[in-house]
C-alpha positions as a Markdown table, in Angstrom:
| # | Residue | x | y | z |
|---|---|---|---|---|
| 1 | Unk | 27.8 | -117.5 | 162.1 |
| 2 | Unk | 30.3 | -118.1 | 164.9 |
| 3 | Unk | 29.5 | -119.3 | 168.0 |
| 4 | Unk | 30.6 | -117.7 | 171.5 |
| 5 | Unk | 33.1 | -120.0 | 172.9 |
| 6 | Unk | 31.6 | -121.8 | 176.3 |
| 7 | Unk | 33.5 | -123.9 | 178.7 |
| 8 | Unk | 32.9 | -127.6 | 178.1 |
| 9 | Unk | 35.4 | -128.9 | 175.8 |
| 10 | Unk | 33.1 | -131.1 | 174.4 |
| 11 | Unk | 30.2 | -129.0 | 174.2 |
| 12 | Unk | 31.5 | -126.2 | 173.1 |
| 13 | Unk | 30.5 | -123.7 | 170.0 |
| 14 | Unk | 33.8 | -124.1 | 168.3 |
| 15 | Unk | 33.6 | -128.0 | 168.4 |
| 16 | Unk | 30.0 | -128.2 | 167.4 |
| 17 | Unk | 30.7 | -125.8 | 164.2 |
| 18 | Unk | 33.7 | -128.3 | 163.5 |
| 19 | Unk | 32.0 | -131.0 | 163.2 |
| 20 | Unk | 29.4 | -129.4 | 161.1 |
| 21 | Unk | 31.5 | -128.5 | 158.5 |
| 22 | Unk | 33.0 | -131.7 | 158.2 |
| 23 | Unk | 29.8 | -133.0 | 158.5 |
| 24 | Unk | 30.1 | -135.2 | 161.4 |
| 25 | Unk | 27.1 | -135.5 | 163.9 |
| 26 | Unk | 27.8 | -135.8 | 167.6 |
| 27 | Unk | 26.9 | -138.0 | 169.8 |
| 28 | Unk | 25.7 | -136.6 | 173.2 |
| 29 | Unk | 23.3 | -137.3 | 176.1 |
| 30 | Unk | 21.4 | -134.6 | 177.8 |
| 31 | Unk | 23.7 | -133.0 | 181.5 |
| 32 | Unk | 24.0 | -135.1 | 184.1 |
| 33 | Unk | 23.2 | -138.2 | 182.7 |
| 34 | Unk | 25.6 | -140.4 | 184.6 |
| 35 | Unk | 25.1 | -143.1 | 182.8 |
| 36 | Unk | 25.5 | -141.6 | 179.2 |
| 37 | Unk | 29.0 | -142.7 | 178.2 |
| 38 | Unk | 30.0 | -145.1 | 181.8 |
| 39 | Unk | 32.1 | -147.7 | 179.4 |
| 40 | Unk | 34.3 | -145.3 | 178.0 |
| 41 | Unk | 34.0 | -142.6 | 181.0 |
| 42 | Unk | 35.6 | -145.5 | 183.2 |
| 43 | Unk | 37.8 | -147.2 | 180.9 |
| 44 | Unk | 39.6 | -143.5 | 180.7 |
| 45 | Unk | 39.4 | -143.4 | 184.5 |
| 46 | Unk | 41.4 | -147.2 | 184.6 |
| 47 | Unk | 43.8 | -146.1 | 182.1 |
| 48 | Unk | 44.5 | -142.9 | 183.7 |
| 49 | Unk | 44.9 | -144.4 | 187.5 |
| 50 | Unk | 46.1 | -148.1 | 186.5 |
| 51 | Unk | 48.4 | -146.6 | 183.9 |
| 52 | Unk | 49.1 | -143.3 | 182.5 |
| 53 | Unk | 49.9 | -141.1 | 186.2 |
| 54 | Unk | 52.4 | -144.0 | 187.0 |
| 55 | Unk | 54.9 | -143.3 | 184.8 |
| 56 | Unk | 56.9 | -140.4 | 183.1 |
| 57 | Unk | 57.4 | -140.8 | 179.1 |
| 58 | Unk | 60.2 | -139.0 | 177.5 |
| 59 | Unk | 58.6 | -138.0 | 174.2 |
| 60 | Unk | 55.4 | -138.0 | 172.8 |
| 61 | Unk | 55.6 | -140.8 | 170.8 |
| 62 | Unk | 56.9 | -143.0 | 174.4 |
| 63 | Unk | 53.7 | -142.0 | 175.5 |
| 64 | Unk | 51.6 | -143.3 | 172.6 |
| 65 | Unk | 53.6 | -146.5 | 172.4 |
| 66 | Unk | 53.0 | -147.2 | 176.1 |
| 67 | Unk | 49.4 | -146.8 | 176.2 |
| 68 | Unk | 49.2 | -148.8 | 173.1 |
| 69 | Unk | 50.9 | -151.9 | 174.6 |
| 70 | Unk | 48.6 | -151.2 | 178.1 |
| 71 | Unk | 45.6 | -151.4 | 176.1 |
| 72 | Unk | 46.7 | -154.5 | 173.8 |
| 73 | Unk | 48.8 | -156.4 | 176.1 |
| 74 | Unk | 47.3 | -155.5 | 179.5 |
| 75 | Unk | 43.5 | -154.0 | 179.6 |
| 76 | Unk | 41.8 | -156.1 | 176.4 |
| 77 | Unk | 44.2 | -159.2 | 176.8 |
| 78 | Unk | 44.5 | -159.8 | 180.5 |
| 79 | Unk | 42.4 | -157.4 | 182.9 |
| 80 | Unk | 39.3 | -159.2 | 183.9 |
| 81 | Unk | 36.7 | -157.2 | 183.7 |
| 82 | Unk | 33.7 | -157.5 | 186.3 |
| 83 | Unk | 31.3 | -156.3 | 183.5 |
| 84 | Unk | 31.5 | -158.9 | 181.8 |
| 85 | Unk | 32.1 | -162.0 | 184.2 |
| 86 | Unk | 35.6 | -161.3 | 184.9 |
| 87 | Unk | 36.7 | -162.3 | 181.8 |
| 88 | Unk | 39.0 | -160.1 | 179.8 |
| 89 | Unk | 38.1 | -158.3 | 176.8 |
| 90 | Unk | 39.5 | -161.1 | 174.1 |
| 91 | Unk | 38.8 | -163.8 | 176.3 |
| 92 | Unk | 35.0 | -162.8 | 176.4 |
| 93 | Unk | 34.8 | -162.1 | 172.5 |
| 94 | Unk | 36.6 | -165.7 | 172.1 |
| 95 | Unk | 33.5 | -167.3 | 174.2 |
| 96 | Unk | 31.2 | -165.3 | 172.3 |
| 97 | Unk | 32.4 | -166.6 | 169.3 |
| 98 | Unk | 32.4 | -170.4 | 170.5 |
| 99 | Unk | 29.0 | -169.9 | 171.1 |
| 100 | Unk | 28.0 | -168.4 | 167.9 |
| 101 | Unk | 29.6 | -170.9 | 165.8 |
């Protein structure tokens, strides 16, 4: 049975019979749960303002490349983040691991 087509992207009927046939279950919290998805809400909010609306990309694949050296080279290796200490990413998991071993 198919679904009328609402607004929300991410909510919608079509995506939600998508994922059902590949058998894939969503993960969602209820509306207006601010809270629900903050890590990756703001890390798409950093890469959009820090990154992405700075700069013009000639192709596609200029674009992909970029954002993949922002997010290696710049956001996990060297951005300290205040969640956890002002550490970056790496430099966090490294700690972590220090203190596991």
């Amino acid at each position: 049975m198919r679904r009328p087509i609402e607004h929300g992207q991410y909510t919608s009927g079509q995506l939600a019979d998508a994922a059902a046939e590949l058998g894939l279950l969503r993960s969602m919290g209820r509306t207006g749960v601010c809270w629900d998805n903050a890590a990756a809400e703001s890390f798409w909010s950093t890469f959009k303002n820090e990154y992405y609306h700075r700069h013009t990309f000639a192709t596609i694949d200029a674009a992909r490349r970029g954002a993949y050296l922002w997010i290696d080279g710049w956001y996990n290796a060297r951005r300290r983040h205040s969640a956890i200490g002002y550490l970056s990413p790496l430099e966090y998991e490294r700690r972590q691991l220090a203190l596991a071993a």
